[in-house]
N, C-alpha and C positions, 0 to 999 in steps of 0.2 A: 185752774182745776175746774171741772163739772161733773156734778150730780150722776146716779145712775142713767138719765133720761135725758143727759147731755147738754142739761141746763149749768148757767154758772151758779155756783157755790154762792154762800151769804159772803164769805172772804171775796170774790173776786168782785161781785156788784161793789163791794163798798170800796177797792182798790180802782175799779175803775169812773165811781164818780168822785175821788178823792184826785185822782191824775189824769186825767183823759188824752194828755198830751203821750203820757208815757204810753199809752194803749192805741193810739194813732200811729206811734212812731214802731211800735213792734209791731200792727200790721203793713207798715211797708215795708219793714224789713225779711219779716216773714211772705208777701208778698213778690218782694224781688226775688229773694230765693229759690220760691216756687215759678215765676212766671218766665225765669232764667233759664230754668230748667228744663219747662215742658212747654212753654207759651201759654196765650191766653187761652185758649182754648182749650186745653187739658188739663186746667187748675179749678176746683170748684170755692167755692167761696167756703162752706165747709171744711175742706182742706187750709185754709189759708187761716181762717179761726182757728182751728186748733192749733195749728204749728206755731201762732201767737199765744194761744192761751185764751181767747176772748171767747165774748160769745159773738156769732157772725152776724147778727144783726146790727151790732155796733159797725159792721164794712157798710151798710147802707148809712146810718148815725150820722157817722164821717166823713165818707167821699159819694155818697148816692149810690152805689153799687159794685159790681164788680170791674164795670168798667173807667170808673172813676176813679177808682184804688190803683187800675192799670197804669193811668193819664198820672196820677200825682205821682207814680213812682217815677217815670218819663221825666216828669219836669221834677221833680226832686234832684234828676242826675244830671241837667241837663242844668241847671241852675247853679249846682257844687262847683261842676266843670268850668263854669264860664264866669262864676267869681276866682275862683282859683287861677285861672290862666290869666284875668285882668289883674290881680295881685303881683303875680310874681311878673307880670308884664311894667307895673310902675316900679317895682324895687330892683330893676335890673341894670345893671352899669353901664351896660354893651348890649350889640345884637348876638357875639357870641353868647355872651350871659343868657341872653335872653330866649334864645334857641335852646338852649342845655334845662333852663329854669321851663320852659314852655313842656317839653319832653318828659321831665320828673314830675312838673305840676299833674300828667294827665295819668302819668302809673301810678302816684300818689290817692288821685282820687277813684280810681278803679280797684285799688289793692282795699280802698273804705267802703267802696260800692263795688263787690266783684263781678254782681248781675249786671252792670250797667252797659256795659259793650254788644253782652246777647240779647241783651233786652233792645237796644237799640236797631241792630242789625234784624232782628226779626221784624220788628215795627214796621220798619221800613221796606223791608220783601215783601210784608203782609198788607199794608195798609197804607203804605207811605208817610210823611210826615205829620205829625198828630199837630194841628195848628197850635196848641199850648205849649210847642217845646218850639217855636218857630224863633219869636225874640231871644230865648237862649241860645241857640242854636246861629243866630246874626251874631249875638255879640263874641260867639267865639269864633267865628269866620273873620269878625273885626280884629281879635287879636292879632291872626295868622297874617290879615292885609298889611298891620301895621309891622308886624317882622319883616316881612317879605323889602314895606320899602323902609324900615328902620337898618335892614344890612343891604340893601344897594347905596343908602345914603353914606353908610358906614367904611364903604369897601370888602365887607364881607362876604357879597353875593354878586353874581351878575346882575344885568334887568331879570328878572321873573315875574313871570303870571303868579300873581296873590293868591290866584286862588285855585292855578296847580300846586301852589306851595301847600297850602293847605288841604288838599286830597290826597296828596303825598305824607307829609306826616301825619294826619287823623284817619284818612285811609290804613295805613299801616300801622299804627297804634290800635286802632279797633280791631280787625282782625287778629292782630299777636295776640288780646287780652281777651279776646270772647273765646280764643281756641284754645288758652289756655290748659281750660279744665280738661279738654280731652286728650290735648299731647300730656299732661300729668297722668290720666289713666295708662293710656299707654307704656307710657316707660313705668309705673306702678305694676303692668301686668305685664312686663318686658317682650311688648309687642314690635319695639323699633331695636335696629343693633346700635345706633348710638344715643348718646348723653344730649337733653333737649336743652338749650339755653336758657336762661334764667332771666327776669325784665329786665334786670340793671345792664345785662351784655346785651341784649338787643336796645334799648337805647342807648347807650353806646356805639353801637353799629347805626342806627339811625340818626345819630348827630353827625359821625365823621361822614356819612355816606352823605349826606345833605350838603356838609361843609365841601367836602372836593367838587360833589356832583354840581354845585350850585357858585363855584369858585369864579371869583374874575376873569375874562380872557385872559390869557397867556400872551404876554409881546411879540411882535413878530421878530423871527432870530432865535425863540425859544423855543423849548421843547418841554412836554411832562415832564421828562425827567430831569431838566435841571434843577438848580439848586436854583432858590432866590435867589436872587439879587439881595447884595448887601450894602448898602450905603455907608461912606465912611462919614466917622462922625465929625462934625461942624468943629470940634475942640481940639482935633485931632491936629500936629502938625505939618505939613506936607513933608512928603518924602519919610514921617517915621512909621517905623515897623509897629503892628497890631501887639 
């Protein structure tokens, strides 16, 4: 709350040198929101304080300004993403696991940070890559290398490029989540004649479509449409029936 003259209150001086952390962290929240929205350039730092509740001189306080506030939101998201994807990357059994776990990890951290795809996408049409999200931003390229040959070693994948693998699935992740919010307006204002898919169906769609598209040669003698190949089992006896 503030005063008629848009000053903070004696309540919010004393709640923000009581927490500061907690007042840091509602301006990046409030922050992302804003910057998701309209970009940097159509958010004033005014705006961004009250949508927190602070007063705006605490945006200079704690990140030096408005472009500081932009930068830590950047590497805020860019840091979630890339312990998150190393997480479920050592707890994974398999490369299948580990594709499916990689796919959830990244809708997971976007559904907590919903700004964080448009914020990214704009950055980079606008400015290119902000050097502080550069080391986040390797170690989740490192994830994507280490899938790519954790399923050729596996048999789960052809050879591929590590790091077509990786602009295929983070390519297409970013895009479905930063567009979200406006195919929801749309079917909100029944602007499209059908029903828009929901994350968990398109990743979905993006696991199997990786798993076929990215699938071991096929023997020669085969075709797509066979069936596997079945091996009979070592236990089994010759000549008896399955």
């Amino acid at each position: 709350m503030v005063n008629v003259r848009g000053e903070p209150t004696t309540h919010q001086r004393a709640r923000e040198r009581r927490d500061p952390e907690a007042t840091r962290q509602a301006l990046l929240r409030a922050g992302a929101f804003l910057f998701a929205e309209r970009g940097f350039d159509g958010v004033s730092t005014e705006e961004v304080a009250a949508r927190a509740g602070v007063n705006k001189a605490l945006i200079s306080y704690h990140f030096r300004g408005k472009r500081g506030l932009y930068v830590a939101i950047l590497e805020s998201g860019f840091a979630s993403m890339a312990a998150r994807l190393k997480a479920v990357e050592e707890e994974a059994p398999t490369a299948r696991a580990a594709l499916r776990a990689f796919l959830d990890a990244f809708g997971q951290v976007t559904r907590e940070e919903p700004g964080f795809p448009t914020l990214f996408l704009r950055e980079v049409l606008a400015k290119g890559l902000e050097p502080a999200v550069v080391p986040h931003l390797v170690e989740i390229v490192g994830v994507s290398r280490r899938l790519a040959g954790r399923g050729v070693r596996e048999g789960l994948f052809r050879r591929v490029d590590p790091l077509l693998l990786h602009f295929g699935l983070v390519g297409s992740l970013v895009f479905f989540f930063a567009t979200e919010p406006a195919r929801r307006r749309a079917a909100a204002e029944r602007r499209v004649p059908f029903a828009m898919p929901d994350s968990t169906a398109f990743i979905d769609y993006l696991e199997d479509l990786t798993l076929r598209g990215l699938a071991p040669e096929i023997p020669s003698g085969r075709t797509p449409g066979d069936a596997p190949e079945v091996r009979p089992s070592r236990h089994r006896r010759k000549g008896a029936h399955p």
